[in-house]
C-alpha positions in Angstrom: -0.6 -6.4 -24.3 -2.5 -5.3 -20.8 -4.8 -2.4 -21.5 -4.7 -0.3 -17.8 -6.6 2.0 -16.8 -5.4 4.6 -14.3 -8.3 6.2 -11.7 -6.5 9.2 -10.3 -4.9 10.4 -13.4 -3.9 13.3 -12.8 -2.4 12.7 -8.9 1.7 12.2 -8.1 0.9 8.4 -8.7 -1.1 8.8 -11.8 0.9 10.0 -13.8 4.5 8.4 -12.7 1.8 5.3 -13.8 1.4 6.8 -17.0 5.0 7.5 -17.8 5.6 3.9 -16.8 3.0 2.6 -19.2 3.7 5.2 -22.6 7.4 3.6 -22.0 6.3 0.2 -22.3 6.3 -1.9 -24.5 4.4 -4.7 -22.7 1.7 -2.6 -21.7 -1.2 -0.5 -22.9 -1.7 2.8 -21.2 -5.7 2.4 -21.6 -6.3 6.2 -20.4 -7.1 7.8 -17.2 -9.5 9.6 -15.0 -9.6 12.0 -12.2 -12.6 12.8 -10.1 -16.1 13.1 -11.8 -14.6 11.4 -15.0 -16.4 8.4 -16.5 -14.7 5.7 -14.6 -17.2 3.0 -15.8 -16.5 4.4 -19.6 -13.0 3.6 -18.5 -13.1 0.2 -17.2 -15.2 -0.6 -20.3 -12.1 -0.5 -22.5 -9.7 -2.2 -19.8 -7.9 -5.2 -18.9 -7.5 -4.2 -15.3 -7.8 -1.2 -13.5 -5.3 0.9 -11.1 -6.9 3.3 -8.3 -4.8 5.9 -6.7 -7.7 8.6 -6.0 -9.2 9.3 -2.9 -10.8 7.2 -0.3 -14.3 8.7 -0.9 -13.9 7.5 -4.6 -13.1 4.3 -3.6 -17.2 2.6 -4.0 -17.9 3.9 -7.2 -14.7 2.9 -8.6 -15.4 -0.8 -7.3 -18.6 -0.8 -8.8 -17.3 0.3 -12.4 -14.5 -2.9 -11.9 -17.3 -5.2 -10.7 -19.5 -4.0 -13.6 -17.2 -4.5 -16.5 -15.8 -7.9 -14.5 -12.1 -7.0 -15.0 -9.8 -7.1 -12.0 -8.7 -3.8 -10.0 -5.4 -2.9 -7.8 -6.6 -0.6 -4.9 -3.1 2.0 -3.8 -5.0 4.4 -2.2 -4.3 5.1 1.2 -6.7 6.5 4.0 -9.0 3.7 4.2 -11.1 3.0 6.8 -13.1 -0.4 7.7 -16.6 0.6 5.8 -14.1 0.7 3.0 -12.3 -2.8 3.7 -15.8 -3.8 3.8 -16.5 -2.6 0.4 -13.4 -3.9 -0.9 -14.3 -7.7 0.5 -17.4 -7.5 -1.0 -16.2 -6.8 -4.5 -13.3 -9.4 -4.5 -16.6 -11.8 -4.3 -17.4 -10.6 -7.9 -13.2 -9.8 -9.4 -9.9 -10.5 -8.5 -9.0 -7.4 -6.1 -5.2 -6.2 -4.8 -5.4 -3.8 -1.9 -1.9 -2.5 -0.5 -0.5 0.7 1.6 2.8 0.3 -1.0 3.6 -1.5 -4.5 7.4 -0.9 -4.0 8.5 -4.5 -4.6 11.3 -3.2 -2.1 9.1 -2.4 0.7 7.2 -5.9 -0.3 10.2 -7.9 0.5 10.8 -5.6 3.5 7.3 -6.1 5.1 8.1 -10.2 5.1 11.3 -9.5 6.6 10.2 -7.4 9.5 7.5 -10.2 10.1 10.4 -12.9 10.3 12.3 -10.5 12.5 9.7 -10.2 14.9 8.3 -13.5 15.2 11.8 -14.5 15.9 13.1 -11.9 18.5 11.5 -11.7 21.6 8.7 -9.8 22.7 11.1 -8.0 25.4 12.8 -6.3 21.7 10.5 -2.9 21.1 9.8 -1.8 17.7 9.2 1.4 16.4 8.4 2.5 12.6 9.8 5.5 11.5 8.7 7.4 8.1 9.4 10.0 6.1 7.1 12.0 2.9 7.1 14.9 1.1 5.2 18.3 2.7 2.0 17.5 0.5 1.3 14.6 2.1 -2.0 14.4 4.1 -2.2 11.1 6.1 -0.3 9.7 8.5 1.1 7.2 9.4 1.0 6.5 5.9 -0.3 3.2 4.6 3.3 1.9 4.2 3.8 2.8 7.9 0.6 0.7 8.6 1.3 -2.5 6.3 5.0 -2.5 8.3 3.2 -2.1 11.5 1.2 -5.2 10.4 3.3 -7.6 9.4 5.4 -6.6 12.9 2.1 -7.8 14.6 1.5 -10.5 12.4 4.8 -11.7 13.2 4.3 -11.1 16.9 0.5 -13.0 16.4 -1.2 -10.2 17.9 -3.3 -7.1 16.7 -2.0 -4.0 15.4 -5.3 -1.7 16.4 -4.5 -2.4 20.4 -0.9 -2.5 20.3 -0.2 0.7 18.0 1.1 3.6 19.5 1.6 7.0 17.8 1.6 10.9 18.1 3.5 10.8 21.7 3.6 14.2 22.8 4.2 15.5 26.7 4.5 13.1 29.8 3.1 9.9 28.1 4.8 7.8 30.8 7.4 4.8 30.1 6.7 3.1 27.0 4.0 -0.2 27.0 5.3 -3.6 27.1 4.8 -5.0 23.1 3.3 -1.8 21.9 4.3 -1.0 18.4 5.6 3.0 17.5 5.2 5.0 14.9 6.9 8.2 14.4 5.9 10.5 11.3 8.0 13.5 9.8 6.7 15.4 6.7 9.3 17.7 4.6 10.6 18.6 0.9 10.4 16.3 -1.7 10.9 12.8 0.1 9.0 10.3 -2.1 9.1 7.7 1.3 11.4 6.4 3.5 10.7 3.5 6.0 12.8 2.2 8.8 11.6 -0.2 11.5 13.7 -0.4 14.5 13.9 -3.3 16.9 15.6 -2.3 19.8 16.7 -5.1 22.1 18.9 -4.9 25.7 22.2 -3.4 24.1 21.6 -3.9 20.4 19.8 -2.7 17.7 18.1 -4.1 14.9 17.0 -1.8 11.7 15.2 -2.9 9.2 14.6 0.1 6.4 13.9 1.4 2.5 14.1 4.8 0.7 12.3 5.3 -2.2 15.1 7.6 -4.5 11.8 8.4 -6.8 8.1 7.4 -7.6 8.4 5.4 -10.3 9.3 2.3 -8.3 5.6 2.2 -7.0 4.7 3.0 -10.4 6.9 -0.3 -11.7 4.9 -2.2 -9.1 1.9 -1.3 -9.6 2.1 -2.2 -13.3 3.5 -5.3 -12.0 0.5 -6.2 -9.9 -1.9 -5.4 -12.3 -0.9 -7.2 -15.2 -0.7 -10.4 -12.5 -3.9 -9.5 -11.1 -5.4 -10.6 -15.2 -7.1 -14.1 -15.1 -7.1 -14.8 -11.6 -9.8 -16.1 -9.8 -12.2 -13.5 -7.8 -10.6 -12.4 -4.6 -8.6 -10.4 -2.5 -5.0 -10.8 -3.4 -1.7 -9.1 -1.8 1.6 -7.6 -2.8 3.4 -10.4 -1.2 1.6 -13.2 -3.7 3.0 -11.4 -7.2 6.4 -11.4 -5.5 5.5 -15.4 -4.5 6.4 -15.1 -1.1 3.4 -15.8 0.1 
C-alpha cells in the first residue's frame, strides 16, 4: 500500500485528497501538513508526496522530497519560472509530476485540443473559457494555462507571445493566431473548461465540468502512486494516462 503524504492539508484539495485516501483501500493516507508544519518529518514516513499549498511553499517542499529521495506530484497553481526552475532542478534528484489539473478528464481533453489545433488551420481562432468558485485567486487558472498550451503545442508555437487575456475597452480587432482566455469567478463551481475554435461559419467546442473535487483528488492519487519507482525526472499527466 502507497503511504501519501498530503502538503496543504488543510486546503479545498487537501482534504478531498484525504477523503479519497481514508476510503481506500489501496492507499495509505500517510498524514498531512499545512504551512509551518514539519514537511520533512512528513516525507520521512512517505512513499510519495502530494503538494497543493502555495507557490511560496513550493522550495522547501522540494527540498523535503529530494531529502528523503521519494517522488512528489506538484498541483499547485501560481507558478512562475524561478519556480519551473526549482522544479527542474529537483527532478535531477526524484521523479517529479507538475500539472495545472489531475482531472484525468481534462488530461484526455488537453490531447484533444492539441490534435484539434494542429489539424485545423491557423485561420480557426481559439479562445479558452473558464469558470471557479468566488475563492479562487488566480487566473487564468493553471487548467486554463495547460489548455492554452497544448493549443500552442498543437499550433508549434509559444503560448507566452500568442496569449491574450483581460480584453477590456477598444482593444482593436482580434490578432491573427492569438490564443484567448476569458475568466469568470462565481458560487461554488469546482471548474469548468471549454476551448472554442471558431472557424468561417462553424464552430468547434472542445469542453469539461468538473460536478465536484474529488475527481482531481482521484487523479492525483492516481499520479502519485504511478509516480513510485520511476526514474528521476519530470513527468506529466498525459504519461499515467499513456498517451504520451
Amino acid at each position: 500500500m502507497a503511504r501519501i503524504g498530503i502538503i496543504g492539508s488543510d486546503g479545498r484539495m487537501g482534504q478531498a485528497i484525504a477523503a479519497v485516501l481514508d476510503a481506500s483501500s489501496e492507499h495509505t493516507h500517510a498524514g498531512g501538513v499545512d504551512s509551518g508544519g514539519d514537511v520533512a518529518g512528513l516525507a520521512g514516513r512517505c512513499d510519495t508526496l502530494v503538494d497543493f499549498s502555495a507557490p511560496g511553499a513550493l522550495e522547501s517542499n522540494l527540498y523535503a522530497a529530494t531529502g528523503a529521495g521519494i517522488p512528489i506530484l506538484i498541483g499547485t497553481t501560481g507558478l512562475e519560472e524561478p519556480h519551473f526552475a526549482a522544479i527542474a532542478n529537483a527532478a535531477q534528484a526524484v521523479p517529479v509530476l507538475q500539472t495545472g489539473n489531475t482531472s484525468l478528464g481534462v488530461t484526455l481533453l488537453a490531447h484533444l485540443v492539441q490534435e484539434a489545433a494542429a489539424r485545423l488551420g491557423s485561420d480557426w481562432d481559439i479562445e479558452i473559457v473558464e469558470m471557479h468558485h468566488r475563492m479562487k485567486v488566480d487566473a487564468p487558472s493553471g487548467t486554463a494555462k495547460l489548455l492554452g498550451e497544448a493549443a500552442a503545442a498543437g499550433r508549434g508555437i509559444d503560448l507566452a507571445t500568442h496569449m491574450e487575456s483581460g480584453r477590456d475597452g477598444h482593444t482593436g480587432a482580434r490578432e491573427n493566431g492569438a490564443i484567448g482566455f476569458a475568466a469568470l469567478r462565481g458560487g461554488t463551481v469546482a471548474g469548468e473548461h471549454s476551448v472554442i475554435l471558431a472557424g468561417e461559419q462553424e464552430r468547434l467546442t472542445l469542453s469539461h465540468q468538473a460536478e465536484d473535487r474529488s475527481i482531481f483528488a482521484r487523479g492525483a492519487v492516481r499520479g502519485c502512486t504511478w509516480l513510485i519507482g520511476r526514474e528521476p525526472g519530470r513527468y506529466t499527466m498525459p504519461q499515467v494516462l499513456g498517451i504520451s
